[in-house]
LOKEGU-578608 format. One record per residue (C-alpha): residue number from 1; chain; x, y, z. Coordinates in nm, 2 decimals. Layout:
+-----+------+--------+--------+--------+
: pos : unit :     c1 :     c2 :     c3 :
+-----+------+--------+--------+--------+
: NUM :    A :      X :      Y :      Z :
...
+-----+------+--------+--------+--------+
//
This chain:
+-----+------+--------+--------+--------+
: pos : unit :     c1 :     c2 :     c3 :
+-----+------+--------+--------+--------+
:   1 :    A :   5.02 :   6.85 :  -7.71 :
:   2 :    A :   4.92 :   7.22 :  -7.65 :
:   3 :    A :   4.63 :   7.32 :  -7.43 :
:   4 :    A :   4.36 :   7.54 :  -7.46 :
:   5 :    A :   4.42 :   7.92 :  -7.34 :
:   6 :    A :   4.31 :   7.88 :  -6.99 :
:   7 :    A :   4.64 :   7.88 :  -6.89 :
:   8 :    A :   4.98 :   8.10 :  -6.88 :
:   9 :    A :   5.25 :   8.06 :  -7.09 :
:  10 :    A :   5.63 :   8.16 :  -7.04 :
:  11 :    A :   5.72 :   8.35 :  -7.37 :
:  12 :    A :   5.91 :   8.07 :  -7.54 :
:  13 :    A :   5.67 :   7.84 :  -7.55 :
:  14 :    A :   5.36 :   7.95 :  -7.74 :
:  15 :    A :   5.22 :   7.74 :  -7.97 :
:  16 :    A :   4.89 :   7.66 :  -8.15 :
:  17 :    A :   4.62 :   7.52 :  -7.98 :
:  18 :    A :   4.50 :   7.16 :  -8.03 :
:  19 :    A :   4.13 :   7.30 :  -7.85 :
:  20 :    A :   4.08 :   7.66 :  -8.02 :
:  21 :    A :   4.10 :   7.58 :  -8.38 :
:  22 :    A :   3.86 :   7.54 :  -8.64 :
:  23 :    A :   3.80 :   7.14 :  -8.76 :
:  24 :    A :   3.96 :   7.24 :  -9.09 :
:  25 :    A :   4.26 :   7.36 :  -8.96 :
:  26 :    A :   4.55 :   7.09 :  -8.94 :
:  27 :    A :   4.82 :   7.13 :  -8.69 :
:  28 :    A :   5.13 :   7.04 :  -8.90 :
:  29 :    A :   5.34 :   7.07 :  -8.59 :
:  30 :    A :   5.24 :   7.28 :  -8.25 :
:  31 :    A :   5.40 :   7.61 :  -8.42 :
:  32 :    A :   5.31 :   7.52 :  -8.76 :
:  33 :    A :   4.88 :   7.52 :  -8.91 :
:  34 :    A :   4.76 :   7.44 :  -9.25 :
:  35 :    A :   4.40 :   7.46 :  -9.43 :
:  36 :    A :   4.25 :   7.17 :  -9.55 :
:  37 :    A :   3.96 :   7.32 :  -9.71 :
:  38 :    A :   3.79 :   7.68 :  -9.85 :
:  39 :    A :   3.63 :   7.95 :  -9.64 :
:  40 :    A :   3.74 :   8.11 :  -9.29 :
:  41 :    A :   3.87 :   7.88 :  -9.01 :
:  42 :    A :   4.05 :   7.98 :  -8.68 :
:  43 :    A :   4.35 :   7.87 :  -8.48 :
:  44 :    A :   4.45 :   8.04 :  -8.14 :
:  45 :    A :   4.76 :   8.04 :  -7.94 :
:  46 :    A :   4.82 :   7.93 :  -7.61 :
:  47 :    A :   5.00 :   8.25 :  -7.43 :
:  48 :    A :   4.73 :   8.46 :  -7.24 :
:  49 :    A :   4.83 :   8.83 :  -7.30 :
:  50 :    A :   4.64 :   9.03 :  -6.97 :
:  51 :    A :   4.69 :   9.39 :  -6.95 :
:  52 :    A :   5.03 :   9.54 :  -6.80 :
:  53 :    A :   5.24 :   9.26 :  -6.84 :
:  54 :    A :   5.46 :   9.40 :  -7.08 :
:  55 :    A :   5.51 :   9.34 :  -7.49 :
:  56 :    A :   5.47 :   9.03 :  -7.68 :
:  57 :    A :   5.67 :   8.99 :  -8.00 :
:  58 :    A :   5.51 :   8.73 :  -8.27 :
:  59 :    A :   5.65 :   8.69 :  -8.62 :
:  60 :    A :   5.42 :   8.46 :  -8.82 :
:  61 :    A :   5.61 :   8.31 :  -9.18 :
:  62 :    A :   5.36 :   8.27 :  -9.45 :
:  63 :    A :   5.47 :   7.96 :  -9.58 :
:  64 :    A :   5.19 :   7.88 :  -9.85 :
:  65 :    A :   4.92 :   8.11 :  -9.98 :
:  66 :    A :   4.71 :   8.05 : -10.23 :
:  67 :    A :   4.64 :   8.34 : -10.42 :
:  68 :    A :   4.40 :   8.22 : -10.68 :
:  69 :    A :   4.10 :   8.15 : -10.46 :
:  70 :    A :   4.05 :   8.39 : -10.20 :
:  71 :    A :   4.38 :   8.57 : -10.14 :
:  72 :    A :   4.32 :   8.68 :  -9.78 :
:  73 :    A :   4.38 :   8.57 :  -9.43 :
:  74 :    A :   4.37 :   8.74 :  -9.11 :
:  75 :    A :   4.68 :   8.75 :  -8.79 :
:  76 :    A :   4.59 :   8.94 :  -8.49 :
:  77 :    A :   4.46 :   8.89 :  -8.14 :
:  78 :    A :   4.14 :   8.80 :  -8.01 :
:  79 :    A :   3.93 :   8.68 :  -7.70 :
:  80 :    A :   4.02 :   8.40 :  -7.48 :
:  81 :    A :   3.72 :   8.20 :  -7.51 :
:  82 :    A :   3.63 :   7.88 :  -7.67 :
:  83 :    A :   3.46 :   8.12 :  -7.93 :
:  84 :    A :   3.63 :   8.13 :  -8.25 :
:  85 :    A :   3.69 :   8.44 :  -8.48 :
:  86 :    A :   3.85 :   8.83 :  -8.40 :
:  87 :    A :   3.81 :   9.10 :  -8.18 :
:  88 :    A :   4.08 :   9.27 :  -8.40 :
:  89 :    A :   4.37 :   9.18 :  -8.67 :
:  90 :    A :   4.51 :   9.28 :  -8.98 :
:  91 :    A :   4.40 :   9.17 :  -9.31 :
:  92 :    A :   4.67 :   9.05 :  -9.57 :
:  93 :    A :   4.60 :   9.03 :  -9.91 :
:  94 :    A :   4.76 :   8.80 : -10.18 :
:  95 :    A :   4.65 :   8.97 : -10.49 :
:  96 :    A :   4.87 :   9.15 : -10.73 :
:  97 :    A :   4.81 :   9.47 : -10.56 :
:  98 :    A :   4.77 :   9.40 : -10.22 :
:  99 :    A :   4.45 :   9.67 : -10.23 :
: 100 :    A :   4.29 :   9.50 :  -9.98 :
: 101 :    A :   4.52 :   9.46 :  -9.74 :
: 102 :    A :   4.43 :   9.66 :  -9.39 :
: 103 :    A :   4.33 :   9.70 :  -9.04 :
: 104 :    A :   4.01 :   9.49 :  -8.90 :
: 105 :    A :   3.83 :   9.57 :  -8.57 :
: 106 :    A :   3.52 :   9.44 :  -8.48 :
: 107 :    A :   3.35 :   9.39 :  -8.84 :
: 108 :    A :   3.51 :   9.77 :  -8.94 :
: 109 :    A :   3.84 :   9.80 :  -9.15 :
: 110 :    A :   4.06 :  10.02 :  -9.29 :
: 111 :    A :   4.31 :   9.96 :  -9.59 :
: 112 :    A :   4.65 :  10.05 :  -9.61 :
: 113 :    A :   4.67 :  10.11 :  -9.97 :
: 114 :    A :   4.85 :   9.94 : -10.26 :
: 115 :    A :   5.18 :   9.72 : -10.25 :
: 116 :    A :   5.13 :   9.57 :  -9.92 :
: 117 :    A :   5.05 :   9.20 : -10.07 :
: 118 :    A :   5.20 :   8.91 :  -9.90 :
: 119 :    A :   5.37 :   8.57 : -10.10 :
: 120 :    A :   5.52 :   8.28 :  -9.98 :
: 121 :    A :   5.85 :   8.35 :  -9.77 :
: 122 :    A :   5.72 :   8.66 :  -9.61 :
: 123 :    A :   5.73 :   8.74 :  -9.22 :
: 124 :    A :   5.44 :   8.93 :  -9.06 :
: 125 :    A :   5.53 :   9.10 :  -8.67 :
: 126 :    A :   5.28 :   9.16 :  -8.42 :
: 127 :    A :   5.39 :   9.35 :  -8.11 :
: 128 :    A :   5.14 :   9.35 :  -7.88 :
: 129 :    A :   5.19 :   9.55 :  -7.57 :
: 130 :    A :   4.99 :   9.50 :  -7.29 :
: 131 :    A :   5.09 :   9.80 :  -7.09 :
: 132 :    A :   5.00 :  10.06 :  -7.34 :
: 133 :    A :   4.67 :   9.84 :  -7.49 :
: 134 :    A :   4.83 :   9.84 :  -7.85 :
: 135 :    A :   4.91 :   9.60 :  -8.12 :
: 136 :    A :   5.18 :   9.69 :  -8.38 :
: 137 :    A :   5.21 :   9.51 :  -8.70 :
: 138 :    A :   5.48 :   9.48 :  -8.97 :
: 139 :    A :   5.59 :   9.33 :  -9.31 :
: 140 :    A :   5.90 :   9.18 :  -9.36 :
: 141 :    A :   6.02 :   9.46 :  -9.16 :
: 142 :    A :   5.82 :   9.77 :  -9.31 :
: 143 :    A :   5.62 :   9.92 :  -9.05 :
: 144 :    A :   5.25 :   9.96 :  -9.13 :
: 145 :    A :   5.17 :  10.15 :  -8.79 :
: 146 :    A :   4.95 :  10.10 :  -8.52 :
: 147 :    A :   4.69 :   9.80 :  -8.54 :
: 148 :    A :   4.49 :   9.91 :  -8.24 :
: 149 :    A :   4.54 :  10.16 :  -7.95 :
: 150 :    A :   4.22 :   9.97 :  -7.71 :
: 151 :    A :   4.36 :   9.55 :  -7.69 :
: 152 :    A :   4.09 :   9.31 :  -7.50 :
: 153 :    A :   4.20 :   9.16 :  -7.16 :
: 154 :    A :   4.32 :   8.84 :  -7.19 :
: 155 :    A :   4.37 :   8.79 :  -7.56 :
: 156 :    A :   4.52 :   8.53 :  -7.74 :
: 157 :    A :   4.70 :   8.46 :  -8.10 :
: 158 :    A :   4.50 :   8.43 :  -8.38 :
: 159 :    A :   4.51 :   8.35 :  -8.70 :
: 160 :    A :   4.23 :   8.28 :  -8.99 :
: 161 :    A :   4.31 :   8.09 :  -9.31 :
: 162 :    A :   4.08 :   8.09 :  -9.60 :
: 163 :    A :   4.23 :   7.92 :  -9.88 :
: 164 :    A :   4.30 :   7.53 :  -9.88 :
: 165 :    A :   4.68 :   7.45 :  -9.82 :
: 166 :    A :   4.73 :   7.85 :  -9.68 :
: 167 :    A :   5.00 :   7.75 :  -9.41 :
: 168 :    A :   5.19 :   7.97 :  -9.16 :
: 169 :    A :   5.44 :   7.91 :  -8.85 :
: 170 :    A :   5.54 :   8.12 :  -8.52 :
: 171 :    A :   5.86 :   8.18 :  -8.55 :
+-----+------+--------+--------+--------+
//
């Protein structure tokens, strides 16, 4: 079973943690999480990403979302402490529109606009690169820029569900 994120991991091998995650997230398989109830809940990942060690690549498949309830949840990075919650991520929106859907950093955000809404199937990429201190994020390959030019030390994976049965896997 995956450890916390006291530790290095190569690149192939991140996964979920069993220790940093929230009691209402279910690990469905070390690379796989599902919600088992309403409101936001945390899972990290295991790689520690420290500063000038190159770029990480993530895609993370939204494989359920409920988009009745609340229609948000959160992929980024954050600290690699027991704490759970983000220093920084981006915000996807399930509604119709997708007019929520936008940067977060440290309780600020900033939307993209319309017609960025995620749905079942769809494949969000983080590149975090650790030598210039930035996080780039796309959708199903359309690039929506630059998450953040200032990444923490040490970060992690993170993701934040809301909605019960909202699933997603590192791919």
């Amino acid at each position: 079973m995956s450890k916390g994120c006291e530790a290095d991991q190569p690149f192939d091998t991140d996964v979920f943690s069993s220790t940093y995650k929230d009691d209402d997230i279910k690990l469905v398989t070390e690379k796989t999480v599902k919600k088992l109830a309403n409101g936001w809940k945390t899972v990290k990942g295991t790689r520690v990403m420290k500063h000038n060690t190159g770029k990480y690549h993530y895609r993370i498949k939204i494989d359920s979302h409920n988009r009745n309830n609340n229609p948000y949840l959160m992929i980024g990075v954050s600290s690699c402490q027991k704490v759970l919650g983000y220093s920084n991520g981006v915000v996807f929106s399930g509604n119709n529109t997708g007019s929520r859907t936008g940067k977060y950093k440290k309780g600020s955000s900033t939307q993209y606009g319309n017609n960025v809404a995620i749905v079942p199937g769809d494949v969000v990429h983080l590149i975090i690169d650790t030598d210039k201190k930035s996080i780039s994020v796309s959708l199903n390959e359309k690039d929506l820029g630059v998450l953040d030019n200032d990444l923490i030390n040490n970060c992690v994976l993170s993701v934040d569900l809301y909605s019960t049965n909202d699933q997603v896997t590192i791919l």
